[in-house]
C-alpha positions in Angstrom: 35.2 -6.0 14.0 34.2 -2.4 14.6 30.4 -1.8 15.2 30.6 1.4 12.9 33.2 3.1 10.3 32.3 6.3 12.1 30.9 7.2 15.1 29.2 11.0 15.1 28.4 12.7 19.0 25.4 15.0 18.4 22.6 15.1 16.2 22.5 19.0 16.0 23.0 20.6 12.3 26.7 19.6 11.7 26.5 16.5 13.1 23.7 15.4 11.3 24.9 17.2 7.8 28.2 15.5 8.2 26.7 12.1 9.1 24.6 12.3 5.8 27.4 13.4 3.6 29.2 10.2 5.1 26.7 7.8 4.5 26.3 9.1 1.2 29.7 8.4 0.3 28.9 4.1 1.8 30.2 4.8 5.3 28.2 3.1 8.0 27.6 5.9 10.3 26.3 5.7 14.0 24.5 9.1 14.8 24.5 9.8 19.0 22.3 11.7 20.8 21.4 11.8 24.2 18.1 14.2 23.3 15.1 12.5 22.0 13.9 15.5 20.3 16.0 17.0 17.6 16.3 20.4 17.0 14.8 21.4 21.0 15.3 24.0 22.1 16.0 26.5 19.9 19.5 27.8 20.3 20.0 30.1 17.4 18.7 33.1 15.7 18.4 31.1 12.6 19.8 34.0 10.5 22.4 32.8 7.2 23.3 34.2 4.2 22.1 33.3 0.6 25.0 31.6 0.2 23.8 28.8 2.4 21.9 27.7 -1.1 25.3 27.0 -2.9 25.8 24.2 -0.6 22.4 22.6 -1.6 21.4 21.9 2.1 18.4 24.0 2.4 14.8 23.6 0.8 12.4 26.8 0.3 9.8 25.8 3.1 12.1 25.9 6.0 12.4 29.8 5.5 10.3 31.9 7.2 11.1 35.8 6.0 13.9 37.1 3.7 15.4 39.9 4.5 17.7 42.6 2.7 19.0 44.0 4.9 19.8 45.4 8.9 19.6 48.4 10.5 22.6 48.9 12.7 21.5 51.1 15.7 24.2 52.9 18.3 23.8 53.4 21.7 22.2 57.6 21.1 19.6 55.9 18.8 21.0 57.1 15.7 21.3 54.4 13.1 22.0 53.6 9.6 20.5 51.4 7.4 22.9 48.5 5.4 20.8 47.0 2.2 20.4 45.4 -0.8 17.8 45.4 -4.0 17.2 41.3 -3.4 17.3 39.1 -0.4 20.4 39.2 1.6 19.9 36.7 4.1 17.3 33.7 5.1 15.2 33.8 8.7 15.2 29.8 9.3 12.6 27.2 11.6 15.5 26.5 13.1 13.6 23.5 14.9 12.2 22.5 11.9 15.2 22.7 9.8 17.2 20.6 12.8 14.5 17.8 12.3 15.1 17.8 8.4 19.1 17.1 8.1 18.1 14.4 11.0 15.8 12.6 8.8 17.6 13.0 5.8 20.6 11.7 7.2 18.5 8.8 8.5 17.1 8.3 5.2 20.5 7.3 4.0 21.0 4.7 6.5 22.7 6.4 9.6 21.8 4.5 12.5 20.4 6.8 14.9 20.8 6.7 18.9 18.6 9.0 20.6 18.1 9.2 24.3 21.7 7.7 24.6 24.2 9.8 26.4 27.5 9.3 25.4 29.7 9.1 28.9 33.1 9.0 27.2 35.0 9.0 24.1 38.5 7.1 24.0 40.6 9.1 22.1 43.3 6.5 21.9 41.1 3.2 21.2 38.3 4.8 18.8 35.5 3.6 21.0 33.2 5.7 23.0 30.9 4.5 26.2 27.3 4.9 27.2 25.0 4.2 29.5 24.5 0.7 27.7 27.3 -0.5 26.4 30.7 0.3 24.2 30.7 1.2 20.4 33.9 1.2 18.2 34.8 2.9 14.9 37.3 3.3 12.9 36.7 7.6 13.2 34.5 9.7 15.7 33.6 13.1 15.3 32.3 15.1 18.0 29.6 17.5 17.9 28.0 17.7 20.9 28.1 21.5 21.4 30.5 23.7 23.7 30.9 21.9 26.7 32.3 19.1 25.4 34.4 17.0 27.4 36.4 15.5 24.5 37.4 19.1 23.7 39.1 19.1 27.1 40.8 15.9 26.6 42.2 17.1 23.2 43.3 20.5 24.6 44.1 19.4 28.5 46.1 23.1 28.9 43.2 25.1 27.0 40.2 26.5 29.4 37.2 27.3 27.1 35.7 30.6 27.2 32.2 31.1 26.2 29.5 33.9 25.9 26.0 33.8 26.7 23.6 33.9 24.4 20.1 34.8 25.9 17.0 35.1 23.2 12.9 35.2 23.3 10.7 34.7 20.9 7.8 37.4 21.3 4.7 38.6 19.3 4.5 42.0 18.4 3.0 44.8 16.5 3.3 44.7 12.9 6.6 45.0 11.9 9.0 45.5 9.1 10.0 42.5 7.3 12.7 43.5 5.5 15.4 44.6 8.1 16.9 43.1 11.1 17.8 45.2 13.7 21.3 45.3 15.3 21.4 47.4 18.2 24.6 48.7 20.5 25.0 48.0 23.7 28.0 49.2 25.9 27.6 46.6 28.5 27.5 43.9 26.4 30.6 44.6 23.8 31.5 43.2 22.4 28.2 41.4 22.4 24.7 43.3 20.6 21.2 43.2 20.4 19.5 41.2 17.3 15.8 41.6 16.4 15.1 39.1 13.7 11.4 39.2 12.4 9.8 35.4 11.5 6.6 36.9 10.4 4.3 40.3 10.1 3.6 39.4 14.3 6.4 37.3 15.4 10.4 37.9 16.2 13.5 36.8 17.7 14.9 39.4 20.0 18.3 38.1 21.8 21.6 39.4 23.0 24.8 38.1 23.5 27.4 39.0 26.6 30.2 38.0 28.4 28.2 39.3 31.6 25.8 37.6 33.9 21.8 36.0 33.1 20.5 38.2 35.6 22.4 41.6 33.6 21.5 39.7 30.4 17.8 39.5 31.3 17.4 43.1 33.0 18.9 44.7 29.4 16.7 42.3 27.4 13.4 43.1 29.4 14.4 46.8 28.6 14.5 46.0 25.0 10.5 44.9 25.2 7.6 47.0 24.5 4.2 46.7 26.4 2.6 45.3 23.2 5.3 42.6 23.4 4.0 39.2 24.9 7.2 37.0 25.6 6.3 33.0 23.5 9.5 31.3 24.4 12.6 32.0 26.3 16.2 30.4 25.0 19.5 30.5 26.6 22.7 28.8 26.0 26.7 29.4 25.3 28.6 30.2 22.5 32.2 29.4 22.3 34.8 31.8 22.2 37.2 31.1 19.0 40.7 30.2 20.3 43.4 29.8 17.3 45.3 27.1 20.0 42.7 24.7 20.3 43.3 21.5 18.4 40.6 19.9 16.7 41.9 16.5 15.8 43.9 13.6 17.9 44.5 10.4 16.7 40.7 9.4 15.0 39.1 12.0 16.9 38.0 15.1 14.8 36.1 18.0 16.5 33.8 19.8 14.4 30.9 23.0 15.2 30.5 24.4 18.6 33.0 21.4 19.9 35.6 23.0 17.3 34.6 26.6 18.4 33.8 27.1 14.6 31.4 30.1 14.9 30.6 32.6 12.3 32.6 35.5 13.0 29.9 38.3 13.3 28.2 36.4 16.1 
């Protein structure tokens, strides 16, 4: 007898949204994770489009600013201004948004395992190891990010390229609201600059580069004014799409930064 019909590594966004959607439908759903706080650290700008509400996967009090639009900024200054009458996009609590699909997935009876590292996953027998003990299913999807060992196994000829993604969250002047700022950088193309405001004294600036930390850092430090006071500091890798990879071997699907399933403008 299997100990789950499906078997989900990584309790970020997609894996709990999938494990949810899952339960929803009667599956009993084992939800791995070898964090014991969901949603830390922050590893994204928390930017999406309106179109995220078509999906029905969002409620109103995880946004913290709408914006309509970006100001796109080149290397000599210059810059023009992209916009909309009405809100073009949604600035999330990323970490608080994390936390929701979590509960909400446990809410519909996914079993949770936090703290509880999963070592392996058998592609061929559906069962993956931990620290503990073995777990079968009769599916597992893997979602445990972009280092992801399974991804390997599926793809043993594939080397996974990644970017680095450096961000801080800083308080500020008073800002703008409106507008995020996308700024041009000719050492980090094809990476850029994003300054994302969260409220009228509060922002996410970040970069991301195929270069070094230390380069990363220097260019970000530059990007800070002397009224800035640095909150947090994030770092972390984002997968480089490759069209060869496979996603699926036998019962083993690979879905979000496992998958290299990125949105295309970052």
């Amino acid at each position: 007898m299997k100990d789950y019909d499906i078997i989900v590594v990584g309790a970020g966004p997609i894996g709990s949204t999938y494990s949810y959607k899952m339960a929803k439908q009667g599956y009993n759903v084992g939800l791995f994770d070898m964090k014991n706080r969901i949603g830390q650290p922050l590893q994204c700008a928390g930017l999406v489009s309106t179109n995220i509400c078509d999906t029905g996967n969002l409620p109103k009090e995880y946004i913290d600013n709408r914006v309509r639009g970006a100001k796109l900024i080149a290397p000599d200054n210059t810059s023009i201004t992209v916009e909309k009458d009405r809100t073009a996009a949604y600035v999330l609590d990323r970490v608080m948004y994390d936390k929701y699909l979590f509960e909400r997935a446990i809410n519909e009876n996914v079993t949770a395992h936090l703290s509880e590292r999963v070592l392996d996953v058998d592609i061929e027998n559906t069962t993956i190891k931990t620290a503990d003990r073995k777990y079968s299913s009769r599916l597992i999807v893997v979602s445990s990010g972009p280092t992801c060992h399974t991804a390997n196994k599926i793809n043993p000829k594939i080397k996974d390229e990644h970017f680095l993604g450096l961000q801080y969250t800083i308080r500020t002047e008073k800002q703008d609201m409106d507008y995020v700022n996308l700024t041009i950088n000719h050492a980090l193309l094809p990476g850029f600059i994003w300054e994302i405001p969260t409220s009228p004294f509060t922002k996410r600036i970040g970069l991301f580069t195929g270069g070094s930390y230390k380069e990363a850092e220097k260019i970000l430090q530059n990007k800070l004014r002397s009224t800035d006071t640095i909150i947090e500091k994030h770092n972390g890798l984002i997968p480089r799409y490759n069209p060869d990879k496979k996603i699926v071997k036998n019962n083993t699907i690979l879905l979000g930064d496992a998958a290299g399933q990125v949105k295309p403008t970052t």
